[in-house]
C-alpha positions as CSV (number, residue, x, y, z in Angstrom):
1,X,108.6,71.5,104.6
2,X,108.1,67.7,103.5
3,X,105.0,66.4,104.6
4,X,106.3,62.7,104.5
5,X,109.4,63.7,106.6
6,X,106.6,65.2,109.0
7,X,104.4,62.4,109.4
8,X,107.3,59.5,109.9
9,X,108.2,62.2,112.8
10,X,105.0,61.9,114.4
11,X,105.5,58.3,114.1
12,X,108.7,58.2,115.9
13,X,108.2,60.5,118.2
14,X,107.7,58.9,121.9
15,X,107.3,62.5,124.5
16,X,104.6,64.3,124.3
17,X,104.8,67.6,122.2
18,X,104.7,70.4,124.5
19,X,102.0,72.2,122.4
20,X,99.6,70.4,119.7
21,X,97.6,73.6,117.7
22,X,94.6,72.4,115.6
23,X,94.1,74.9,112.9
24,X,96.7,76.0,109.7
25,X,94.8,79.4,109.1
26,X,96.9,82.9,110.0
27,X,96.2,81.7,114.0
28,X,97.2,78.4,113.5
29,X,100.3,78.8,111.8
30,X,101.3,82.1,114.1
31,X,100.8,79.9,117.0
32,X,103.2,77.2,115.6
33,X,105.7,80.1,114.4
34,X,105.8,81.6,118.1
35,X,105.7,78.5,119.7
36,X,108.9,77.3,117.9
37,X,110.7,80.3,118.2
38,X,110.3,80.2,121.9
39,X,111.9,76.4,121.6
40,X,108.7,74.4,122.3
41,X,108.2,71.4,120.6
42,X,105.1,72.3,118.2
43,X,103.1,70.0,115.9
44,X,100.4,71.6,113.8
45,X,97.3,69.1,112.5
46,X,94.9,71.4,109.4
47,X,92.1,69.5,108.2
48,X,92.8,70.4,104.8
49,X,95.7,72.5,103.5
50,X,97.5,76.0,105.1
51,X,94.9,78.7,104.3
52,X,92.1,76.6,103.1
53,X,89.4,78.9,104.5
54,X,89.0,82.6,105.7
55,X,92.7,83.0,106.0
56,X,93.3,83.1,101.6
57,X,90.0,84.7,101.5
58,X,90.7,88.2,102.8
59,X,90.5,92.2,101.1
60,X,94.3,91.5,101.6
61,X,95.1,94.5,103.6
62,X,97.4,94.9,106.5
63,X,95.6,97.5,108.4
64,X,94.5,99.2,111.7
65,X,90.6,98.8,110.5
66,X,89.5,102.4,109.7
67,X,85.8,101.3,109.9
68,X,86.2,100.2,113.3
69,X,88.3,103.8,113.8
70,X,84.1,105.1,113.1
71,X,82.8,102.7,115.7
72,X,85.2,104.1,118.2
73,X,86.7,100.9,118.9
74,X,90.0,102.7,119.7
75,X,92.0,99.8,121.3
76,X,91.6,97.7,118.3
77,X,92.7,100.3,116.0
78,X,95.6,101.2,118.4
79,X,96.5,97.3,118.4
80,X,96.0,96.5,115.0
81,X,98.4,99.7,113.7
82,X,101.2,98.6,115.9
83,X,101.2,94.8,114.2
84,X,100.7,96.4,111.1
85,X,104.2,98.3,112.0
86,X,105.7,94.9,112.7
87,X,104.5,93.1,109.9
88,X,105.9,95.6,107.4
89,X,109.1,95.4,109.5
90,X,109.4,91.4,109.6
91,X,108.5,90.7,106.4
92,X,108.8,93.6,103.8
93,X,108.9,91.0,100.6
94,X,105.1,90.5,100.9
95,X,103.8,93.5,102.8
96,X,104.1,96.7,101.6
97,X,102.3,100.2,102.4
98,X,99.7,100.9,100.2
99,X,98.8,104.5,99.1
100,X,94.5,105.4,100.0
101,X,92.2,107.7,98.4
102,X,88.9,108.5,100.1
103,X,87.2,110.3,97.1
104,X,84.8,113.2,98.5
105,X,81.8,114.4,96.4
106,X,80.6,117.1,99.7
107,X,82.7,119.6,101.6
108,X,81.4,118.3,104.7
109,X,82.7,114.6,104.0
110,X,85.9,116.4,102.8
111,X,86.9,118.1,106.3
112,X,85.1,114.8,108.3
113,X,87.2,112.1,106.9
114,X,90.6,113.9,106.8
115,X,90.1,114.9,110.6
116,X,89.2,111.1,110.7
117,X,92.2,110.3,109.2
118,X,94.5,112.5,110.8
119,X,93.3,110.6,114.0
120,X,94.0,107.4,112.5
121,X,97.7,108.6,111.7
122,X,98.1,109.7,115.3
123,X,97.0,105.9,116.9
124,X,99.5,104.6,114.6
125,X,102.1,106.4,117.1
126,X,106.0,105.5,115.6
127,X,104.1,102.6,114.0
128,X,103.0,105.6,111.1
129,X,103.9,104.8,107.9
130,X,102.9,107.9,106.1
131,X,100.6,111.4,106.5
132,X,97.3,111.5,105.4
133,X,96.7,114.7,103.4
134,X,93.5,116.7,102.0
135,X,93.8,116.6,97.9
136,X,92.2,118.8,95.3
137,X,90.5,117.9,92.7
138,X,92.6,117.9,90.0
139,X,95.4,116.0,92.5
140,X,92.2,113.5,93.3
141,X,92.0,113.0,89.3
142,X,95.8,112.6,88.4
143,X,96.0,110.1,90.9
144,X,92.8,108.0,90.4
145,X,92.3,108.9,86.7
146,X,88.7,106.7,86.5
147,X,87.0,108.1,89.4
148,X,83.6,109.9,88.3
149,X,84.3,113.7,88.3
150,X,80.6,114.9,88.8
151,X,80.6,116.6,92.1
152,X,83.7,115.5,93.0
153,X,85.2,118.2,95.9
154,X,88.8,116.5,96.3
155,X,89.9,113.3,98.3
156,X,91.9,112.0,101.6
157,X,94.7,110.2,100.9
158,X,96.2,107.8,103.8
159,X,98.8,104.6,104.0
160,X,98.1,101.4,105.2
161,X,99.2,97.9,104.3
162,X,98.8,95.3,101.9
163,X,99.7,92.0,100.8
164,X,99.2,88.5,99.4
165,X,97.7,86.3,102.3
166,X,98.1,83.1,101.4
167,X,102.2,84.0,100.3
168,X,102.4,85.1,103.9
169,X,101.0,82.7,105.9
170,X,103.3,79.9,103.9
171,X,106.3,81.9,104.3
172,X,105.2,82.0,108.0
173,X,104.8,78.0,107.7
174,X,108.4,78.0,106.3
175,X,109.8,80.2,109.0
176,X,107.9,78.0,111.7
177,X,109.3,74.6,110.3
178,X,112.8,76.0,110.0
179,X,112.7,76.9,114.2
180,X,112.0,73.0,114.1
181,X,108.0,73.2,114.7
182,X,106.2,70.2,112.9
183,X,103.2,71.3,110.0
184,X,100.6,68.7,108.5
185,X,98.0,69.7,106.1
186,X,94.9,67.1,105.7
187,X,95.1,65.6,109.2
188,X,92.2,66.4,110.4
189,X,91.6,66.1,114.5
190,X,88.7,63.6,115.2
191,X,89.1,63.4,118.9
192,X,90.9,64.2,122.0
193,X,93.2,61.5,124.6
194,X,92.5,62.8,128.0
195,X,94.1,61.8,131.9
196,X,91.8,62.3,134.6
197,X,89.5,64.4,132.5
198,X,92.2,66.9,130.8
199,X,93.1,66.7,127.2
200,X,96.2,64.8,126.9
201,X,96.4,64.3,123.5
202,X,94.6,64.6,119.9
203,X,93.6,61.7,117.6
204,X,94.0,63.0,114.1
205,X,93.3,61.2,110.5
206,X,95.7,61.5,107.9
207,X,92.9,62.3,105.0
208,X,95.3,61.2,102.3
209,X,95.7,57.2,103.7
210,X,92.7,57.4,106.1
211,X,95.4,56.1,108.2
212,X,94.8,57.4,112.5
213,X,97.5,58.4,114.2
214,X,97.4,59.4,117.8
215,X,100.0,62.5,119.7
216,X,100.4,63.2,123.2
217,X,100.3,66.9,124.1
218,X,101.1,69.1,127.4
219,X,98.3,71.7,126.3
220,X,96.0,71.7,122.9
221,X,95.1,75.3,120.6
222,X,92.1,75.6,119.1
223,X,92.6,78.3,116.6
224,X,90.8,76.8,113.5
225,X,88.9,80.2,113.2
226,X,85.3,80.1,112.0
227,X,85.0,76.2,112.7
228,X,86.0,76.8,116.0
229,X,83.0,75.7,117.8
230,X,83.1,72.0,116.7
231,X,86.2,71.3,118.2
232,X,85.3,72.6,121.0
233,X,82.4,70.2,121.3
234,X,84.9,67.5,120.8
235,X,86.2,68.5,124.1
236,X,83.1,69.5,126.0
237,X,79.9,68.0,124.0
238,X,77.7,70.7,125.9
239,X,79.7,73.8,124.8
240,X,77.6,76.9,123.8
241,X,78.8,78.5,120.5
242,X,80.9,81.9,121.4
243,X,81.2,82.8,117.4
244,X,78.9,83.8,114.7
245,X,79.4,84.1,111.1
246,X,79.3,86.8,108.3
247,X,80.5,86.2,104.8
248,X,82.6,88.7,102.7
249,X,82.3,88.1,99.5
250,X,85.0,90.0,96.4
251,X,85.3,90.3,92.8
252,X,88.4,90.8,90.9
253,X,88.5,92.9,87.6
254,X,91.0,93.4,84.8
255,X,93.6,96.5,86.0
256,X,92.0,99.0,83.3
257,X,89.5,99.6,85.8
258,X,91.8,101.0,88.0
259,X,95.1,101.9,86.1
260,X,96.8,103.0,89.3
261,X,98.7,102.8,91.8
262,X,96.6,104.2,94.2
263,X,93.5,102.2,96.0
264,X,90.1,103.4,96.3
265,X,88.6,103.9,99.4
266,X,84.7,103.8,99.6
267,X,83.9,105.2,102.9
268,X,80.0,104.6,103.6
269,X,78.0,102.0,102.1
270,X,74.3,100.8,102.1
271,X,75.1,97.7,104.5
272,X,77.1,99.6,106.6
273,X,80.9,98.7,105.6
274,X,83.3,100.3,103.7
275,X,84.5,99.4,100.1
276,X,88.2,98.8,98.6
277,X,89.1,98.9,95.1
278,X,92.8,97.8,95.8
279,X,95.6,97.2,92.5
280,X,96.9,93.8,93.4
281,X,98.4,91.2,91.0
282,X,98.3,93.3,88.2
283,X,94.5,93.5,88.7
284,X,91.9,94.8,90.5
285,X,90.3,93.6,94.0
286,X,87.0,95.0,95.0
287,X,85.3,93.8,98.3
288,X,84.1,93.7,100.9
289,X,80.6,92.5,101.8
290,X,79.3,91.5,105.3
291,X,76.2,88.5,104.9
292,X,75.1,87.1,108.0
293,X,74.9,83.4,107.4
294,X,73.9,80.7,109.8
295,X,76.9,78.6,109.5
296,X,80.6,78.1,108.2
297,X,82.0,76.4,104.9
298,X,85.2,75.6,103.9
299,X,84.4,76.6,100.3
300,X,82.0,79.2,100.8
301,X,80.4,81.1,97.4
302,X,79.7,84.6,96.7
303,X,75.9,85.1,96.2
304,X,74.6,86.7,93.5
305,X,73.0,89.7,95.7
306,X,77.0,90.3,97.1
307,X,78.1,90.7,93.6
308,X,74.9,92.8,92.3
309,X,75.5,95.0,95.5
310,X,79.6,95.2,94.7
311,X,79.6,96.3,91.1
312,X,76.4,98.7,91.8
313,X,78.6,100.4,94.7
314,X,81.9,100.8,92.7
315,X,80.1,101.4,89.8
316,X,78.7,104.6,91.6
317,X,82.3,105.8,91.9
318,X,84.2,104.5,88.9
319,X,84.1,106.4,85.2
320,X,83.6,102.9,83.6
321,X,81.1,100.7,85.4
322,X,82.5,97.2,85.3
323,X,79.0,94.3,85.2
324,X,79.2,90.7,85.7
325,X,80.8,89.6,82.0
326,X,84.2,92.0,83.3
327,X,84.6,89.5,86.7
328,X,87.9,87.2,86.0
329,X,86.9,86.0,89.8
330,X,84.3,85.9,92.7
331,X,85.3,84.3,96.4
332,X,83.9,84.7,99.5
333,X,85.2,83.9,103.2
334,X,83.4,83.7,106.1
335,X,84.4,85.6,109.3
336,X,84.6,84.4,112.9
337,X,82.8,87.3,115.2
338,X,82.9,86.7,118.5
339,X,78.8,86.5,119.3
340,X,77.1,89.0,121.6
341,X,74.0,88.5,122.6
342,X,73.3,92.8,122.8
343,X,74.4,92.7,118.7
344,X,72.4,91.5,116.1
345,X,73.8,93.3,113.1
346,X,77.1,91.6,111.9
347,X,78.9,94.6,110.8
348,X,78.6,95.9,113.7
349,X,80.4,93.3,115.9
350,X,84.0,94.0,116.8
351,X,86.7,92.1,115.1
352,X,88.5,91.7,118.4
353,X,89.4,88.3,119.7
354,X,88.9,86.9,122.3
355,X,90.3,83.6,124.5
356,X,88.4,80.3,125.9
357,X,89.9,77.9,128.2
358,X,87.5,75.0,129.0
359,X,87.5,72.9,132.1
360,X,89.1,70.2,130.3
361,X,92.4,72.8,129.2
362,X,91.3,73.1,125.6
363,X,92.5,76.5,125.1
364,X,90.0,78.4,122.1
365,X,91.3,81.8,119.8
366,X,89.3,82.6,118.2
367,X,88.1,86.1,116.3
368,X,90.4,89.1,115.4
369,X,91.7,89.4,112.2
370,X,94.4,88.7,109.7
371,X,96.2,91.9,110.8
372,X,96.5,90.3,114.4
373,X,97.3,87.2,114.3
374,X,101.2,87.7,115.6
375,X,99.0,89.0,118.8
376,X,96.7,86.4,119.3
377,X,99.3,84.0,118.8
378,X,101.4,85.2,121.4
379,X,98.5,85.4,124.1
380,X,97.4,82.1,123.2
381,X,100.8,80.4,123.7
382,X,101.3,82.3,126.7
383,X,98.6,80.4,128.0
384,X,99.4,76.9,126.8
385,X,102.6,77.2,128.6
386,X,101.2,78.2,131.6
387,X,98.2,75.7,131.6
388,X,101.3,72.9,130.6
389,X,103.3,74.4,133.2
390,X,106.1,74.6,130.5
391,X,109.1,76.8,131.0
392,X,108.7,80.4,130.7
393,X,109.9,81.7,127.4
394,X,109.6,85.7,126.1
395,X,107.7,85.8,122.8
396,X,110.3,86.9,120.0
397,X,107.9,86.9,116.9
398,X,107.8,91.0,117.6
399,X,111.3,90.8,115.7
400,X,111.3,87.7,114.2
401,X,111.9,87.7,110.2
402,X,109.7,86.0,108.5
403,X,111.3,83.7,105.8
404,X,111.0,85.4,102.5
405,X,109.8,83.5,99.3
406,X,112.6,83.7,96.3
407,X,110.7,82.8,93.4
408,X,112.7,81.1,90.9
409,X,113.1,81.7,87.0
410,X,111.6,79.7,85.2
411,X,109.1,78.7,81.4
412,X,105.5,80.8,82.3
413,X,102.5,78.8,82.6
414,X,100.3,81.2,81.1
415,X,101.1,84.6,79.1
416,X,99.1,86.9,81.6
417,X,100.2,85.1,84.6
418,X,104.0,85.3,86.1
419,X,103.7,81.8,87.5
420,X,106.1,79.3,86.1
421,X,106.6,75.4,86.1
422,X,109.7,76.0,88.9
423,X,106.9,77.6,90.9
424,X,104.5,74.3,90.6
425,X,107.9,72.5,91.7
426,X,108.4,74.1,94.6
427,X,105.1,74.1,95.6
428,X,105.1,70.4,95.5
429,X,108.5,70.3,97.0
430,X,109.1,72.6,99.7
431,X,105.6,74.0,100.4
432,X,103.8,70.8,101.3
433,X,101.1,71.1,98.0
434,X,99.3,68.0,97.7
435,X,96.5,69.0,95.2
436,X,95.8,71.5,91.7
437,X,94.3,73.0,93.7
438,X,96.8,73.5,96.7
439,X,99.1,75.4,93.9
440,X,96.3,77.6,91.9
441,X,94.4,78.6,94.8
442,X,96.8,79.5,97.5
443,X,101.0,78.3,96.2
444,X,100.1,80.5,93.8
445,X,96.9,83.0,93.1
446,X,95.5,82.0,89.9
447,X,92.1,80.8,90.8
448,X,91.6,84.1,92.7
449,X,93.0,85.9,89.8
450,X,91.2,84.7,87.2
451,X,89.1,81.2,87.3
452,X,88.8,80.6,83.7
453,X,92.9,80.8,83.1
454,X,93.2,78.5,86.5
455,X,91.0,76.1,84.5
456,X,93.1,76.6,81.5
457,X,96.5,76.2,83.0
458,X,95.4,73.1,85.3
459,X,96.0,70.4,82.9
460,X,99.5,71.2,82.5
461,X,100.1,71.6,86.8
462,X,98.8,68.4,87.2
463,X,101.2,66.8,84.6
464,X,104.2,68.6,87.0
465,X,103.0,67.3,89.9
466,X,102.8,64.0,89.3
467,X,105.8,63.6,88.7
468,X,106.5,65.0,91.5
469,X,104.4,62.9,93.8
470,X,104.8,60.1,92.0
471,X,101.1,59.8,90.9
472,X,99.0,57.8,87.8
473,X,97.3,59.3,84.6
474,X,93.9,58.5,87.1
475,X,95.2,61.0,89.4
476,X,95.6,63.3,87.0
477,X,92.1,62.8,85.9
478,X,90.3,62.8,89.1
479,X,92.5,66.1,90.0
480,X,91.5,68.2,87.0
481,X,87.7,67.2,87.6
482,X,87.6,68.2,91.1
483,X,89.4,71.5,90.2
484,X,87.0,72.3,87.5
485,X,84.5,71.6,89.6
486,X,85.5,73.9,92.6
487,X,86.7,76.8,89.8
488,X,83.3,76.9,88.3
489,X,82.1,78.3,91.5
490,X,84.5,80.9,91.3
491,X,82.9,82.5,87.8
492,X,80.5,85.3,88.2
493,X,77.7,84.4,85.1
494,X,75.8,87.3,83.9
495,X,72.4,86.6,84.7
C-alpha cells in the first residue's frame, strides 16, 4: 500500500468506481476487501488513518458474545460463532483460540454457567473450537494461580478467540489492495456529487495538502461506525440519528498480574457487563466498561470513575489488587448501538447491525461488532451492487486468506518491547503510516501497551520516518509534541 501511488490513481482515473466506501474501521476496510475480491473497482476515503477509532480500541476478542448468550440474543451468538470459525480459518497468524476461566465462588453459579456454557459450545455447531468443562478447585488454582481462593468452589473453562485488532484490520487493508481495491487514510469526505438527486459521487479532502479532489461512484458505503450519522446528514440534512453511543473504557497491567495463559472471565458486574482479564502482548488487558455518552470522539478518554470501577472489580477477584500507579495504559472506544427508542440502558442494547438505504442511495452499516464485520461487509456490498445495478458477483471473503504480516528481524526499539526499526520501515513503506502516531498506536501497539515507553521510544520513530517521508527537523518537532500530547491521555494518574 503506497499512499502517493493511491492518490495519483484517483487522479487519473476517468470511470466512475463501481463502489466508493467512506470509513477505514473493521466495516470499512471489510467492505473494500469483499468488494475487491468480487472484482469491483473499490476506493476507500478514512478521515484519519485505518483504525483510528473504535476499531483499535476493542477487549480484542474474536467471539460469539457470551453476555449476549444471557440476554437470549441467540441469532447473534449463532452468527457471531460461525465468523469467529472463519476468522480463525482465514487468518490464523493473528487470531488464535484463547483458553476461558469463569472462576465460581457458589455452587449454584458453578452448575449455571457451565450449563451456560455448554449451550454456547453447542451454537457454535462445527464452528467449535474447543469443550467447555467444570474444574475443581485445585485445577481452577493451577491454572489461574492469582485468583483469590476464599470461597472459591471451582471454575468453567471455555475457548473463544483472540487477537490484535489493529494487526488485523491492516493485514485486511493489505489483502484488499492486493485484489486491486484503492485505500486512503486522511481524506476525509466533505460532500456528495449527485444526478437527478442520487449520490453520484464523493468530494473528499486530502488532510495532508488540503488539496479536494472529487470521484464518481455507481453506489456510496457508509460504514464509518460511531460517526455514522453525520455522513448521513451530508446526504439527507433532515436524517434522524439511528445510533447511540456507549464508551468502553480498559486498562493494561504488567503480566505478573496474571502469569498465565489462561484469561479470566468475570461473569456478572455492577453495570451489568462482564469483565476480561485477557494475557495479550506479554501483558495484561482488563476491560470492559459500558458509559452512555451523548456523543462520539475520535480520541475518546477513559474517565476516572471507568478505571476506579475496573481495578475495584478485578481487584475483587485477583490475589494481588493492582491500583492506578500499576496502569502502563488506559483507552477507551466508543460503541455504535443501533438506538431503540423501548431501551434506555446501553448495555442492554443488542450489538447487532443493522442497514440504511436513504432515498438518495447512500447505503448506512452501521452497529455489530468487530467479530462481524466479514458479515456486514458482505450484506452491505450486496446491496451497493444491486442499488448500482453492477454485475452479480458471489462473496468469497468466507474463504478468502487474509494476507499475513511477516515481521522482519531487526535492532529493538525498546528492551521490553519486540518492535524494531525494520518494523517503523515498513510501517512507513508498505502500511501507508503517515504520523508517530500511525506506528505506536495501531503499526504497532506501544501506546496501548504502555504510554510512558511510547513516549520514550517516539523520538527515535520519528527520526526513521523522516527519512522515510522525506520530512524536516520541524516535522520532527511538531510530530513528537502532538504524540506527547495525545500519550498523556493515555496515563492513568493516581489520584
Amino acid at each position: 500500500m503506497n499512499r502517493d501511488e493511491n492518490i495519483t490513481r484517483i487522479r487519473e482515473r476517468t470511470e466512475p468506481w463501481d463502489i466508493v466506501v467512506i470509513g477505514g474501521g473493521a466495516t470499512g476496510v471489510g467492505c473494500a476487501l469483499d468488494a475487491a475480491s468480487r472484482g469491483y473497482d473499490v476506493l476507500l476515503l478514512e478521515q484519519h488513518d485505518f483504525g483510528k477509532g473504535t476499531s483499535s480500541r476493542s477487549t480484542k476478542l474474536i467471539h460469539g458474545g457470551v453476555r449476549y448468550l444471557r440476554q437470549a440474543n441467540i441469532s447473534l451468538v449463532r452468527e457471531a460463532l460461525k465468523e469467529r470459525g472463519i476468522l480463525l480459518r482465514n487468518a490464523p497468524h493473528v487470531v488464535h483460540t484463547q483458553e476461558f476461566i469463569v472462576p465460581c465462588y457458589g455452587w449454584l453459579e458453578k452448575a449455571f454457567y457451565g450449563l451456560g456454557l455448554k449451550i454456547y459450545d453447542l451454537l457454535a455447531g462445527r464452528y467449535s473450537i474447543g469443550k467447555s468443562r467444570i474444574l475443581s478447585p485445585e485445577e481452577t488454582l493451577e491454572r489461574l494461580p492469582p485468583l483469590r481462593t476464599q470461597g472459591l468452589v471451582g471454575g468453567v473453562l471455555y475457548h473463544d478467540g483472540q487477537f490484535d485488532d489493529t494487526r488485523l484490520l491492516i493485514d485486511m487493508a493489505q489483502t484488499a489492495s492486493s485484489n486491486s481495491a484503492c485505500l486512503v487514510n486522511y481524506a476525509r469526505a466533505r460532500s456528495f456529487i449527485r444526478d437527478a438527486e442520487k449520490i453520484a459521487g464523493v468530494e473528499f479532502e486530502d488532510t495532508e495538502t488540503g488539496v479536494l479532489h472529487t470521484v464518481a461512484a455507481n453506489a456510496v458505503i457508509n460504514a464509518t461506525g460511531a460517526l455514522c450519522d453525520a455522513v448521513r446528514q451530508l446526504s439527507d440534512s433532515s436524517a434522524k440519528p439511528v445510533v447511540t453511543f456507549a464508551q468502553g473504557s480498559h486498562i493494561v497491567l504488567d503480566r505478573s498480574f496474571l502469569p498465565s495463559n489462561a484469561a479470566v472471565m468475570i461473569p456478572k458486574t455492577s453495570d451489568g457487563r462482564v469483565l476480561f482479564c485477557i494475557p495479550w502482548h506479554e501483558h495484561v488487558l482488563v476491560g470492559t466498561t459500558d458509559t452512555p455518552v451523548d456523543s462520539a470522539s475520535l480520541e475518546p478518554e477513559a474517565l476516572d470513575a471507568e478505571i476506579e470501577f475496573i481495578l475495584e472489580t478485578a481487584g475483587e477477584y485477583l490475589t494481588t489488587k493492582p491500583t492506578r500507579a500499576d496502569i502502563r495504559s488506559a483507552f477507551a472506544g466508543i460503541r455504535p448501538l443501533v438506538s431503540r427508542s423501548d431501551v434506555s440502558n446501553t448495555a442492554s442494547l443488542s450489538r447487532s447491525h443493522e442497514m440504511f438505504v436513504d432515498a438518495s442511495g447512500l447505503i448506512t452499516i452501521t452497529g455489530g461488532k468487530w467479530t462481524t464485520y466479514r458479515r456486514m461487509a458482505e450484506e452491505a456490498v450486496n446491496k451497493a451492487a444491486s442499488t448500482a445495478g453492477l454485475r452479480p458477483v458471489e462473496c468469497v471473503t468466507e474463504t478468502l486468506t487474509i494476507t499475513p504480516h511477516v515481521a522482519e528481524p531487526g535492532e529493538q526499539l525498546h528492551p521490553g518491547f519486540p518492535y524494531t526499526v525494520t518494523n517503523v520501515v515498513e510501517a512507513v513503506r508498505n502500511e501507508m503510516a503517515r504520523t508517530v502516531e500511525d506506528v505506536l498506536a495501531r503499526r504497532t501497539r506501544a501506546l496501548f501497551l504502555n504510554a510512558r515507553v511510547a513516549i520514550e521510544i517516539a523520538p527515535r520513530v520519528a527520526k526513521i520516518m523522516a527519512v522515510e517521508l522525506g520530512k524536516d527537523e520541524d516535522w520532527i518537532a511538531n510530530q513528537l509534541t502532538d504524540f506527547g500530547d495525545l500519550a498523556e491521555r493515555y496515563f492513568a494518574r493516581p489520584t
